[in-house]
C-alpha positions as CSV (number, residue, x, y, z in Angstrom):
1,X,-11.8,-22.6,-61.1
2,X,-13.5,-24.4,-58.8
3,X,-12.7,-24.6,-54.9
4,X,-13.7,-28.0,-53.0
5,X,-14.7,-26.8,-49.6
6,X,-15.3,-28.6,-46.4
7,X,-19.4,-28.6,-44.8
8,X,-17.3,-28.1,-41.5
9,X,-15.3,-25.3,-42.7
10,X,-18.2,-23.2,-44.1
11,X,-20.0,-23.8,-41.0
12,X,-16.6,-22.3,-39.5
13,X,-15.9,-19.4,-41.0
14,X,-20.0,-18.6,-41.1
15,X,-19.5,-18.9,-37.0
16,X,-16.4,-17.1,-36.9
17,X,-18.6,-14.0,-39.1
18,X,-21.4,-14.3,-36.4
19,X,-19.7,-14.2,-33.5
20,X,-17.1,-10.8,-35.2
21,X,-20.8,-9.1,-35.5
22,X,-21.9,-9.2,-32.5
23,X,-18.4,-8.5,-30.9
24,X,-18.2,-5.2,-33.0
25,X,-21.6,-3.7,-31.6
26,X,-19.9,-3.6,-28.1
27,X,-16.0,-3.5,-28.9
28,X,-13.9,-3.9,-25.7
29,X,-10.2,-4.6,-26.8
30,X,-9.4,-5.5,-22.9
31,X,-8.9,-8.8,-21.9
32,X,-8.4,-10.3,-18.8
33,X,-4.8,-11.5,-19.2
34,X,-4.6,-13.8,-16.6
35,X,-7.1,-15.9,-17.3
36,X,-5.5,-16.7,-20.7
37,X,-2.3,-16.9,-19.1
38,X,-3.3,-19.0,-16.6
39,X,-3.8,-21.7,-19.4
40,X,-0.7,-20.9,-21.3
41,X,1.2,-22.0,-18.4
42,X,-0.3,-24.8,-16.7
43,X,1.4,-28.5,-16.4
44,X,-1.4,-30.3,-14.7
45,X,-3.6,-31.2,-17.0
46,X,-3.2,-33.6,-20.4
47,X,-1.6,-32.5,-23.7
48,X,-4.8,-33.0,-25.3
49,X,-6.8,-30.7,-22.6
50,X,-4.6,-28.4,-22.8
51,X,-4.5,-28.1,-26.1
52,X,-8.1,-27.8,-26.0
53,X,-8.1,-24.8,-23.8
54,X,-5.6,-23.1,-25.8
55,X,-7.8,-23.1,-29.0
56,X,-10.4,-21.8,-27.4
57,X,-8.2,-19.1,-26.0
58,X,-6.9,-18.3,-29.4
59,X,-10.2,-18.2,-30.9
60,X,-11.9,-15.9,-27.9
61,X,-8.6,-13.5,-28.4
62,X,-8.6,-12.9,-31.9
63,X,-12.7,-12.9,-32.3
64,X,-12.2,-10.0,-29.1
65,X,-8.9,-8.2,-30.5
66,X,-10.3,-8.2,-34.4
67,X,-13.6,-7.2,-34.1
68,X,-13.6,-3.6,-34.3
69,X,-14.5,-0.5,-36.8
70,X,-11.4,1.5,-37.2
71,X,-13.6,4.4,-38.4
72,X,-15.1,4.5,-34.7
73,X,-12.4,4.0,-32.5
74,X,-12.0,7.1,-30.2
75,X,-8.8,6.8,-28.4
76,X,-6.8,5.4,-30.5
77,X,-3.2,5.4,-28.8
78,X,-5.2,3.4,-25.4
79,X,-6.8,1.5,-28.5
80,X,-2.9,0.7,-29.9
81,X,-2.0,-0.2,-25.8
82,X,-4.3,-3.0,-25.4
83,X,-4.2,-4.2,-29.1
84,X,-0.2,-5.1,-28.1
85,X,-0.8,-6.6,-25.0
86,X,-3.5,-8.9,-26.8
87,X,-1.3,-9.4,-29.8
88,X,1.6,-10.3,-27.2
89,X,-0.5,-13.4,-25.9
90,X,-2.4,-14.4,-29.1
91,X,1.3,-15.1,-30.3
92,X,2.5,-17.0,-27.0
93,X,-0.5,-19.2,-27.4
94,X,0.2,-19.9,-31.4
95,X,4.1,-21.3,-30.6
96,X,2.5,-23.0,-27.7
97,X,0.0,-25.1,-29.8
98,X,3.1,-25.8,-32.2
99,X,4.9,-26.7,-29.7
100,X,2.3,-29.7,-28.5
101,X,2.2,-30.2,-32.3
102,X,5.6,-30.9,-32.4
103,X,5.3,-33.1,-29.7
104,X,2.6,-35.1,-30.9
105,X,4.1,-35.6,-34.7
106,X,7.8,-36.1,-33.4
107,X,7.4,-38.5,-30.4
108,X,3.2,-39.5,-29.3
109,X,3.0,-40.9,-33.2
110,X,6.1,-42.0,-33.4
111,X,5.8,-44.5,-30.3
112,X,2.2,-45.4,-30.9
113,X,3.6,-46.1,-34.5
114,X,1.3,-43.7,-36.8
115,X,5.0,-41.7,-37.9
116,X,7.7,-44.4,-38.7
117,X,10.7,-42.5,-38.8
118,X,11.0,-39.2,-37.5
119,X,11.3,-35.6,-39.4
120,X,13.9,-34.5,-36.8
121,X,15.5,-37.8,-37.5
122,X,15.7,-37.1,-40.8
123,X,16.4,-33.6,-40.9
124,X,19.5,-34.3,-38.9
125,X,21.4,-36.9,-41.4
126,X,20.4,-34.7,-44.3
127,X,23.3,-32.2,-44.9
128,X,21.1,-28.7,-44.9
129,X,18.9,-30.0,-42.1
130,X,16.9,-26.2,-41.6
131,X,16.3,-26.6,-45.8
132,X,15.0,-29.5,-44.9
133,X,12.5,-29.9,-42.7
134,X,11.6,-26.2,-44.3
135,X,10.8,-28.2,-47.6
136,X,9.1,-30.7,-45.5
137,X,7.0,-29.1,-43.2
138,X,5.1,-27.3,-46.3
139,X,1.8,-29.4,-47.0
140,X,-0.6,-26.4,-48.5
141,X,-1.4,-27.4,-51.6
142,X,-2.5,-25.0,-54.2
143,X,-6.3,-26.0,-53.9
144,X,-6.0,-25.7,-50.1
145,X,-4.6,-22.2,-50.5
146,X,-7.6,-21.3,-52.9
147,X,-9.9,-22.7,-50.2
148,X,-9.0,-20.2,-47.9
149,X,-8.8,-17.9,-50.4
150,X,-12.4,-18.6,-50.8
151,X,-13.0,-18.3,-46.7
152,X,-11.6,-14.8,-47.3
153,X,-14.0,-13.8,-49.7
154,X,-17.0,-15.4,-47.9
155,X,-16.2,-13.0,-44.5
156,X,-15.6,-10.1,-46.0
157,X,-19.1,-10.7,-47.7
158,X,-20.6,-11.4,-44.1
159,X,-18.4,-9.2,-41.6
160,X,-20.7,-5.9,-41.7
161,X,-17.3,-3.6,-41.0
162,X,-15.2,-4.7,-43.5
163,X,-15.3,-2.3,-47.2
164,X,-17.2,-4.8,-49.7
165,X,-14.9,-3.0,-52.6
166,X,-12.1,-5.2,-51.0
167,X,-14.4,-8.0,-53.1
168,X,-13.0,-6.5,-56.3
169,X,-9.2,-8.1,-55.1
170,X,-10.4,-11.7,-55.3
171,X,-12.2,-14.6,-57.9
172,X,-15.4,-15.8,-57.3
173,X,-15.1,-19.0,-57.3
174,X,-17.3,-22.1,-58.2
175,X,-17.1,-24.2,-55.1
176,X,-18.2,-27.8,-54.4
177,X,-19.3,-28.7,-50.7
178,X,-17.5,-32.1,-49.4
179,X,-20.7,-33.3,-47.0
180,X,-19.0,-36.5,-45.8
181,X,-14.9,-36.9,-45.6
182,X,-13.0,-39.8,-45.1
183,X,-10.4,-39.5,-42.3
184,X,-8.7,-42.6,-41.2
185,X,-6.0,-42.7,-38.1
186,X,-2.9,-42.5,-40.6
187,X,-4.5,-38.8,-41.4
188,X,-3.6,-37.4,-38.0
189,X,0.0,-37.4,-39.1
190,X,-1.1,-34.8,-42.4
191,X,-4.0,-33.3,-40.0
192,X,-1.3,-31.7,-37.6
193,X,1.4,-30.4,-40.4
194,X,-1.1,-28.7,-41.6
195,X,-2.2,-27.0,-39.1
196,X,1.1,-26.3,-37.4
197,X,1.7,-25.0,-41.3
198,X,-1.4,-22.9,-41.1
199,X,-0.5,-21.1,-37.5
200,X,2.7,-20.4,-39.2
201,X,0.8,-18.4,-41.8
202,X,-1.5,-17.0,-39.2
203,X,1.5,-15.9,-36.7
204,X,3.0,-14.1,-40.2
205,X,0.0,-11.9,-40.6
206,X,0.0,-10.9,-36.7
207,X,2.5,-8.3,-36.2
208,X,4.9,-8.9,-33.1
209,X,3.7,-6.1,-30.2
210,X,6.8,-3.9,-30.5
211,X,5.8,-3.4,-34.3
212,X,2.5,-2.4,-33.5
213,X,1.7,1.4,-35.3
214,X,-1.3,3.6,-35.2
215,X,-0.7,3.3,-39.0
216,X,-1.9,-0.5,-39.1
217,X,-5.5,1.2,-37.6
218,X,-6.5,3.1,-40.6
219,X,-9.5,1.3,-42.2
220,X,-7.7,1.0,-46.0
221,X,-4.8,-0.7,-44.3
222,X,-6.6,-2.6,-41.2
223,X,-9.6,-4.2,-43.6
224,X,-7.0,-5.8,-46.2
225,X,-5.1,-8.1,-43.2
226,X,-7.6,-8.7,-41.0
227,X,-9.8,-10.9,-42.8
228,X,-6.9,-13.1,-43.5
229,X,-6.8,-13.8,-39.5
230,X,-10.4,-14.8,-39.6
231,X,-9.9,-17.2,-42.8
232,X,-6.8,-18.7,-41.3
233,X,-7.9,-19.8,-37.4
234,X,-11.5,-20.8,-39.5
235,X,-8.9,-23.2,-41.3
236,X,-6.9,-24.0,-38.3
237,X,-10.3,-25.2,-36.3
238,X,-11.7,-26.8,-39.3
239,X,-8.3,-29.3,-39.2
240,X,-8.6,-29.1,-35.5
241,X,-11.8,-30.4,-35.4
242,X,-10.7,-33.3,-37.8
243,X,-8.0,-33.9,-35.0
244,X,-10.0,-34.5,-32.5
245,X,-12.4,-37.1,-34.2
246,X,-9.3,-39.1,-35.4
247,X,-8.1,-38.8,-31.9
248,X,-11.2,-39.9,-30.9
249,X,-10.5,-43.1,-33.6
250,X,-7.5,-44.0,-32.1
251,X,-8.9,-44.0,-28.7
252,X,-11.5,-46.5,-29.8
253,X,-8.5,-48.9,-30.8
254,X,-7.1,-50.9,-27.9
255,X,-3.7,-51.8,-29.2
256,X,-3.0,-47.9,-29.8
257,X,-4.6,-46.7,-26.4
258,X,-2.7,-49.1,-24.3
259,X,0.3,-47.4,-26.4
260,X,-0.7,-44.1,-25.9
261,X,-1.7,-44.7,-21.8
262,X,1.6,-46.2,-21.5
263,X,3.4,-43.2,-22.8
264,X,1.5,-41.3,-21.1
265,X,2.7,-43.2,-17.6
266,X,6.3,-43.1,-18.9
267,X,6.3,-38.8,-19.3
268,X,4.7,-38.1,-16.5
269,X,7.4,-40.5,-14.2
270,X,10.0,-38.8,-16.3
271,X,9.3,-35.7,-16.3
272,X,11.1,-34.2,-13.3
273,X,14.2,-35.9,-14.2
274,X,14.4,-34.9,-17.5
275,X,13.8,-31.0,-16.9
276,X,17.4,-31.5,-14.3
277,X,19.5,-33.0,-17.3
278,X,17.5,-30.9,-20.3
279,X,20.6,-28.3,-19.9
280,X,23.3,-30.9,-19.6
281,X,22.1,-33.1,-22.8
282,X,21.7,-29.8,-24.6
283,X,25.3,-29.0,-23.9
284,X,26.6,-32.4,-24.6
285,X,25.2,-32.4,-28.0
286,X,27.6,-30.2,-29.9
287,X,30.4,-32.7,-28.0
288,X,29.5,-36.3,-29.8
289,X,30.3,-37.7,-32.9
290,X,27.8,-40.0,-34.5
291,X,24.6,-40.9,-32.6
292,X,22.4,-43.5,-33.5
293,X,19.0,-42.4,-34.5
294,X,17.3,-44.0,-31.6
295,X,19.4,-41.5,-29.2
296,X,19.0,-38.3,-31.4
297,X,15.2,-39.7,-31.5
298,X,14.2,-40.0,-27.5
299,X,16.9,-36.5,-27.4
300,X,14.2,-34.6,-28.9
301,X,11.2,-36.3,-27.5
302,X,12.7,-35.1,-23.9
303,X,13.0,-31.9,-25.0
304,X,9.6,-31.6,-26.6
305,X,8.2,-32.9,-23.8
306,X,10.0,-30.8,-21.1
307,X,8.6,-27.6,-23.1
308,X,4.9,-28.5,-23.4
């Protein structure tokens, strides 16, 4: 079978494999938490900065929290310690860039008119709204899986810690390199399910801190899930970096940048009011009957926007 594979993502992953073996030679599994968290929380820069900073965040955590030989870690339980504390923010930062996701699929597109009717929208007059958008919000095709089936196979090859029998578990597959891609505005829509789709599959192979065992640092165990977090945030920045050049796109377009500056304006007047009646709407909801799909739609864009 062959695998179609992205110049940018080979390029990404062949970074990502660089960057693990340097980091290994002089493991450190501290991190200076408030610097990250300093990022995590702060409202006075733009969605798209801080989105920015938060990908690099994730990236600099994982490369830092990942890149070590079991077989030569010492203290193990201080080892375990720091591994949570790390694991703790990596998380907070993966629901915080689904949250600005969320934010710029449900409401940013929607006004600028990319989306034209919104999931939430829809999920809400369907009669099983969490089926759903469950249904909906799944965009990995079986190709795309097999491409980062493919980035797995390519880091373990590269990653000088990780057991090369773990080969032996996957196909080598044929692949063909996509030099030159065609991405248009109306692919930012697609560009951001997938990868709010893939930090779904990424948070599912990071444990949550409290379920952090000695047992998930034995080499057999550690080797087999680890280079799965590699190949997913190489996927996640390969889409990223297709989301900012379509960003870029839509910048260059004046009838969609007026649109966007003018949203913009409108949030950041807003903003303070909306946070005071966020409870109060919240509470109201499970009161009304029918609402018109223009009220259930600026409902959640309040919301989104509130939590960003």
């Amino acid at each position: 079978m062959r695998v179609e594979i992205e110049k940018r993502q080979i390029g990404s992953y062949e970074r990502i494999a660089r960057e693990v073996n340097k980091a290994v030679k002089k493991p450190s599994l501290k991190v200076k938490k408030n610097r990250y968290e300093k990022d995590l929380f702060r409202k006075d820069i733009s969605v798209e900065n801080k989105k920015k900073r938060l990908e690099k965040s994730l990236h600099e955590l994982i490369i830092k929290t990942f890149s070590v030989n079991i077989s030569q870690i010492k203290k193990k339980k201080k080892a375990v310690e720091n591994f949570k504390e790390n694991i703790e923010l990596i998380r907070h930062i993966i629901h915080k860039i689904k949250s600005i996701n969320n934010y710029l699929e449900e409401s940013l597109l929607h006004d600028i008119g990319i989306v034209k009717k919104s999931l939430i929208v829809k999920a809400v007059k369907s009669n099983m709204p969490e089926k759903y958008l469950e249904k909906s919000s799944s965009v990995l095709s079986k190709d795309y899986i097999g491409k980062i089936e493919n980035t797995v196979y390519g880091l373990i090859q590269k990653i000088i810690f990780f057991d090369k029998k773990l080969l032996k578990d996957y196909k080598k597959r044929k692949i063909k390199v996509l030099k030159k891609e065609k991405l248009g505005i109306k692919d930012i829509e697609k560009t951001l399910k997938i990868e709010s789709e893939l930090l779904d599959a990424l948070e599912a192979k990071i444990p949550p801190a409290k379920k952090i065992r000695a047992k998930l640092f034995t080499k057999e165990i550690f080797n087999k899930w680890v280079p799965w977090v590699f190949a997913l945030l190489s996927s996640f920045e390969t889409e990223y970096d297709k989301e900012e050049l379509i960003f870029s796109k839509i910048k260059k377009n004046d009838r969609l940048r007026k649109k966007i500056q003018k949203k913009i304006k409108h949030i950041a007047n807003e903003k303070e009011k909306l946070l005071k009646i966020r409870e109060k709407r919240a509470l109201a909801m499970t009161r009304f009957g029918k609402i018109s799909d223009d009220y259930r739609q600026t409902f959640h864009e309040y919301v989104s926007a509130a939590g960003l």
